[in-house]
N, C-alpha and C positions, 0 to 999 in steps of 0.2 A: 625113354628110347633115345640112345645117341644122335646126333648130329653131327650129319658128317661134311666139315666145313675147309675150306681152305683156310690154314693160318701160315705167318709168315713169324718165323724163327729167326731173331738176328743175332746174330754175337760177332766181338771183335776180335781180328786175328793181326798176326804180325807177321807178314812178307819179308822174304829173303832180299839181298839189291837186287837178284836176274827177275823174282816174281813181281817186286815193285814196277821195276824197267816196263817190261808187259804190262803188266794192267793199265800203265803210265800211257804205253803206246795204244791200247785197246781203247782208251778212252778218249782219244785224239783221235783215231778215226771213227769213233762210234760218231764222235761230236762230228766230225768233217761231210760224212754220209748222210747222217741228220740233215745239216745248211744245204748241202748241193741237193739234195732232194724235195726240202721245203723250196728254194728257189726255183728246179724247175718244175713243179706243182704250179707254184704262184705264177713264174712266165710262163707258161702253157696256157692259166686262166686270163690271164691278162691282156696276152697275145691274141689268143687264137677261141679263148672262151669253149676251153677244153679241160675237161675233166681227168687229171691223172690217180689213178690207184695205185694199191700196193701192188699189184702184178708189173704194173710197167716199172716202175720206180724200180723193183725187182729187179729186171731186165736192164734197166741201167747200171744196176752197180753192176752185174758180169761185164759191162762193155766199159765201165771203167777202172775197172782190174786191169782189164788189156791195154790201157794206154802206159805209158812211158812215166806221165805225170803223176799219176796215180797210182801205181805198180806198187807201193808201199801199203795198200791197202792188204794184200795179199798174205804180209807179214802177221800175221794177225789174226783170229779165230774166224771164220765166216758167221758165227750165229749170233754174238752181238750186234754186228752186220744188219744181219736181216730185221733182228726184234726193233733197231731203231727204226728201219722201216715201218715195222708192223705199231710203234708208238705212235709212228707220226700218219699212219690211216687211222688210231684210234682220236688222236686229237683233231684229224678233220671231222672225226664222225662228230664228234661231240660239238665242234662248230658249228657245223651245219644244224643240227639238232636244239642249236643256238643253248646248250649248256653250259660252253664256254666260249671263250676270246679268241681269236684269228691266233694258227699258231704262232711262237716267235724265233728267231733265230738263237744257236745256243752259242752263248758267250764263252772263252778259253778260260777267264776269270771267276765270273760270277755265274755259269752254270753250274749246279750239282756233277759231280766227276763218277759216270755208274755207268754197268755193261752190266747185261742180263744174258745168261746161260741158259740153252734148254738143254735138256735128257740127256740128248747127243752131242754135247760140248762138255760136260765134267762125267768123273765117277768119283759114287760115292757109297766106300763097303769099309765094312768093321771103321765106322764114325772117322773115316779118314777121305777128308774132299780135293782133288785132285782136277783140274782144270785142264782144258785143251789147252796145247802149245807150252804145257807146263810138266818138269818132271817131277818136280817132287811137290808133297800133297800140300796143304793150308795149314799154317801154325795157328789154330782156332782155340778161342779161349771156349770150353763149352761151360757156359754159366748156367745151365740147364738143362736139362735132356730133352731130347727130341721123343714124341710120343714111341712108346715100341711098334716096331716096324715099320716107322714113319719112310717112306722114301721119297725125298724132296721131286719135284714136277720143275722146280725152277729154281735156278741162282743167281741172285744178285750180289754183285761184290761193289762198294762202293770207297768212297772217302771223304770224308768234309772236311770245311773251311781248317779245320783245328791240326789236318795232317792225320787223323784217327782212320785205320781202315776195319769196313765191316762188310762180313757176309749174309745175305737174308736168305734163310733158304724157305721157300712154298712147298709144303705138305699137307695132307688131309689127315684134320685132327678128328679120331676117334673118340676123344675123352670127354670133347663138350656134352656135356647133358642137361637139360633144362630142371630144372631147381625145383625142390616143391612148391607148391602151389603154394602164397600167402594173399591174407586178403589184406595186407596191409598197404598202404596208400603215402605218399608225402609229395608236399608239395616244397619246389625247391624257388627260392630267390637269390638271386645273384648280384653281387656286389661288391664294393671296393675297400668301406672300413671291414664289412665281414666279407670273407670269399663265399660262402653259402648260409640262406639263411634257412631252417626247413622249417617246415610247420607246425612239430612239434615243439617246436620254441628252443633249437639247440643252433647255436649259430659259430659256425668254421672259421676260424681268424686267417686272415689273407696274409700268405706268409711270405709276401713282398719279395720274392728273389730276386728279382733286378735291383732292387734297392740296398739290398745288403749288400752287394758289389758294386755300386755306383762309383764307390771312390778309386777303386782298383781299375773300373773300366776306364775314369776321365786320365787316371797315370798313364794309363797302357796307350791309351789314342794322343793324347800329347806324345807320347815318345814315337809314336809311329809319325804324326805331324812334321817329325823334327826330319826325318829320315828325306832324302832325296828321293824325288819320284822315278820311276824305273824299275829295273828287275835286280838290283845288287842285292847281296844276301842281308845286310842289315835291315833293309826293309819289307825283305821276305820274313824275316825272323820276329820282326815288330808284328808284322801283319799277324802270323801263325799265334802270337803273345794273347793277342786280342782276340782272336777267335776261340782260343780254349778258354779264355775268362765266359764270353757268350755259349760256349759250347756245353759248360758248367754248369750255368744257371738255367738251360737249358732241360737237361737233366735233370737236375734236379725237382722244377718244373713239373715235368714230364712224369717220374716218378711221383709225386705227390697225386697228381691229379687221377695215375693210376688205381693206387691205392685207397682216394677216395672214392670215385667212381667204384668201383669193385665192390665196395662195403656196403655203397647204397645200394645198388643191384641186388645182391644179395639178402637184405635187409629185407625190400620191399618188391609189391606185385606193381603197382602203379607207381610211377613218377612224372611229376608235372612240372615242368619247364615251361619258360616263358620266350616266343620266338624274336629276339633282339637282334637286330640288323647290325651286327659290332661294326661291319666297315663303316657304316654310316656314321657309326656312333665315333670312332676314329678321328673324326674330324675337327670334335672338339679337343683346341689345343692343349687346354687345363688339363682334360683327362686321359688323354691319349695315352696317354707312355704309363700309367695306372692300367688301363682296359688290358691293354697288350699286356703287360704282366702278370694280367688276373685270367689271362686266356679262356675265356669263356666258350669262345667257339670250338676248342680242342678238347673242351671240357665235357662239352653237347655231342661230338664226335664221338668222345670215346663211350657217353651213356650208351648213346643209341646201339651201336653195335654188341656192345654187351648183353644189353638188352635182348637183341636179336639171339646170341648166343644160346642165354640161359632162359629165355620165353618169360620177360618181362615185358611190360608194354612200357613208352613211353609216352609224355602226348606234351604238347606244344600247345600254347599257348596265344592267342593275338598279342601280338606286341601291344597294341592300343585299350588293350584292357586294361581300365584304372585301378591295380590290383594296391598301390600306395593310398589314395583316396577315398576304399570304400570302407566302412565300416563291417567287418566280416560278424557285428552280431545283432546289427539290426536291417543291413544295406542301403547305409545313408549314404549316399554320396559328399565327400567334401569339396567348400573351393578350392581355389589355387593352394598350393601347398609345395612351398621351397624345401630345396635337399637340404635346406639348412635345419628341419623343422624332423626331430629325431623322433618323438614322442607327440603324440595329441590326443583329445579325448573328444569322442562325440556327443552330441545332442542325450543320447540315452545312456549316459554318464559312463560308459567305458572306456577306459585308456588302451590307447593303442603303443605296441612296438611298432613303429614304421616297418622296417620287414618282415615281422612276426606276422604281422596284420596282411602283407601282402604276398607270401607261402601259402597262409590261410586261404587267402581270396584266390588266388592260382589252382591249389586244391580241389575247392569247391567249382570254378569253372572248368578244371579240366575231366573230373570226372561228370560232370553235367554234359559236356561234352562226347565223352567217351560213351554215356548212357542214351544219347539223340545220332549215336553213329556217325561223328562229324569227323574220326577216323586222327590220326596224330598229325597232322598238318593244318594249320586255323585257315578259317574262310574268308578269304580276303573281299570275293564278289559276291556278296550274298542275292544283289539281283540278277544273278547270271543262274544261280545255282537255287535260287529258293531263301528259307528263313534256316539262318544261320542254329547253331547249335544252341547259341545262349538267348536268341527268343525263343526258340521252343521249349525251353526247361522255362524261360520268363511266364509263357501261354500255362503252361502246365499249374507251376506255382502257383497263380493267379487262379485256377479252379480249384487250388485249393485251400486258397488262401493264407497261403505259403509268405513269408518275406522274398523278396528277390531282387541282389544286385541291380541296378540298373544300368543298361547299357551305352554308356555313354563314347564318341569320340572326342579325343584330348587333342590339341593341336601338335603338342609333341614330348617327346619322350622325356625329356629332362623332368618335365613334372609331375612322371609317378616313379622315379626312379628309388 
């Protein structure tokens, strides 16, 4: 049976100078409505320890149309207008809901440069998209077809750092269908010499995109160094240099990690991941600028929701599970054991791949897991909530005489990595 999901269609288009000019200006005040709103939110609470919504905040932007100072807001579509309002009630919600961070002011610089379109601000008939306050339609690369008789719910038109513009349009896709059923299983480890290692012993080589461009990035930012600070065109032009180098590898990236994701999905019914805290992990200076290149977190994004898509499950794993240290064929736990230490062999003469070995043990706890209904997210409180997933499969094993991992806490991550 289909599933019928919102997905978001992007492709890039190429603006006329009048269509540029506009979206130039639409984003200027999208951004300007945004601040004056966030600040009087913030001095409302501050002040008076008053709660402003999107209704009021609403009622301010008509009343500052009518002023004299503002009157250029009027230039402009009204419904980008409103949806930054309606962002910035979603990003309070989610504050308060304490899911994320206090919201922040949007910079002219370094914020993202977007206006969202509903219904009643474009048309769009025979594949030609056409915008309020605009006459003629979008010069849209279409790198894909849009489902048939897909009609977009929402538009987003944007631009990044590199000067690339793009349309996202939101439709409800018909086509997703969830996969046949397989009983096939893998478990996945992540890492730096290899990008993925899985459990059946096939391990992904990390195809280092940042690194193939290092030298081209350190030219490009020396030459921007060089340039006087301010707005002159030489340093606008350096800047744009360096951002399509980032904006490249980006991509490129982005594409790979698609592709693989996809195939794992596809492949299998179960996928076990391991839940790693990357910011955290961020902070080591050695491997930092590696982690972020190996983007594990966009990696884990893009599973999940595929997942979701095609009715695979995915399940997460405790970061603190010694999946490096255990022996996956007898469950001997080892001591310490350095990143440096590639290969080892245990007590009951087995040689281990360090990641081979620790796929394996991810594997094995997360469907141990999945079978005690501990659900895709690990148990961090086990005395809040009862006996975690992996003593109850330990209880179990133990009637029957079963080997079983032991459940140990590691003081920190570096030493099952």
């Amino acid at each position: 049976m289909a599933t019928h999901v919102k997905r978001a269609y992007r492709y890039r288009f190429y603006p006329t100078d009048a269509q540029a000019a506009e979206l130039s200006r639409t984003f200027g005040c999208v951004r300007k409505v945004y601040n004056m709103a966030l600040a009087a939110r913030t001095q409302a609470w501050t002040l008076r320890q008053e709660r402003v919504n999107y209704n009021a905040t609403s009622a301010m932007l008509t009343a500052w149309k009518k002023t004299e100072e503002l009157a250029f807001l009027n230039d402009v579509s009204s419904v980008p207008l409103q949806q930054a309002l309606r962002h910035l009630q979603a990003a309070f919600t989610a504050f308060f809901a304490k899911r994320a961070k206090y919201p922040r002011f949007k910079s002219r610089k370094k914020s993202r440069k977007s206006a969202e379109y509903t219904s009643s601000a474009f048309r769009f008939r025979d594949g030609k998209l056409t915008l309020a306050k605009m006459d003629q339609s979008l010069d849209i690369v279409w790198s894909r077809p849009l489902p048939e008789g897909a009609v977009p719910s929402t538009v987003t038109v944007s631009q990044d750092a590199a000067g690339r513009w793009f349309v996202s349009l939101l439709v409800e896709d018909p086509t997703l269908q969830p996969l046949p059923a397989s009983g096939s299983a893998v478990g996945i480890d992540a890492g730096l010499d290899h990008l993925l290692t899985l459990s059946t012993g096939e391990k992904i080589t990390n195809p280092r995109h940042e690194r193939r461009d290092r030298a081209r990035i350190a030219r490009a930012q020396r030459s921007l160094a060089r340039k006087a600070r301010g707005d002159g065109a030489n340093r606008a032009k350096a800047r744009r240099k360096v951002a399509r180098i980032y904006a490249r590898i980006a991509d490129r990236r982005r594409d790979h990690l698609h592709k693989l994701t996809t195939r794992l999905v596809r492949e299998n019914q179960t996928l076990v991941i391991e839940d790693l805290t990357v910011r955290n992990m961020l902070g080591n200076g050695k491997l930092s600028r590696a982690i972020s290149d190996a983007a594990w977190s966009e990696f884990r994004s893009m599973l999940e929701y595929k997942a979701a898509w095609y009715g695979r499950e995915v399940i997460a794993v405790d970061r603190w599970f010694p999946s490096s240290k255990l022996c996956s064929a007898c469950g001997t736990l080892q001591g310490k054991m350095p990143l440096s230490v590639r290969t080892w062999t245990c007590a009951c003469g087995t040689t281990h791949d360090r990641d081979v070995n620790a796929a394996k043990n991810l594997l094995a706890a997360g469907l141990a897991a999945s079978a005690c209904g501990a659900g895709v997210r690990p148990q961090r409180e086990s005395s809040r909530a009862g006996q975690s997933a992996m003593k109850q499969e330990a209880l179990r094993r133990q009637s029957t005489d079963l080997p079983m991992p032991r459940r140990n806490r590691v003081p920190s991550q570096k030493n099952r990595t």
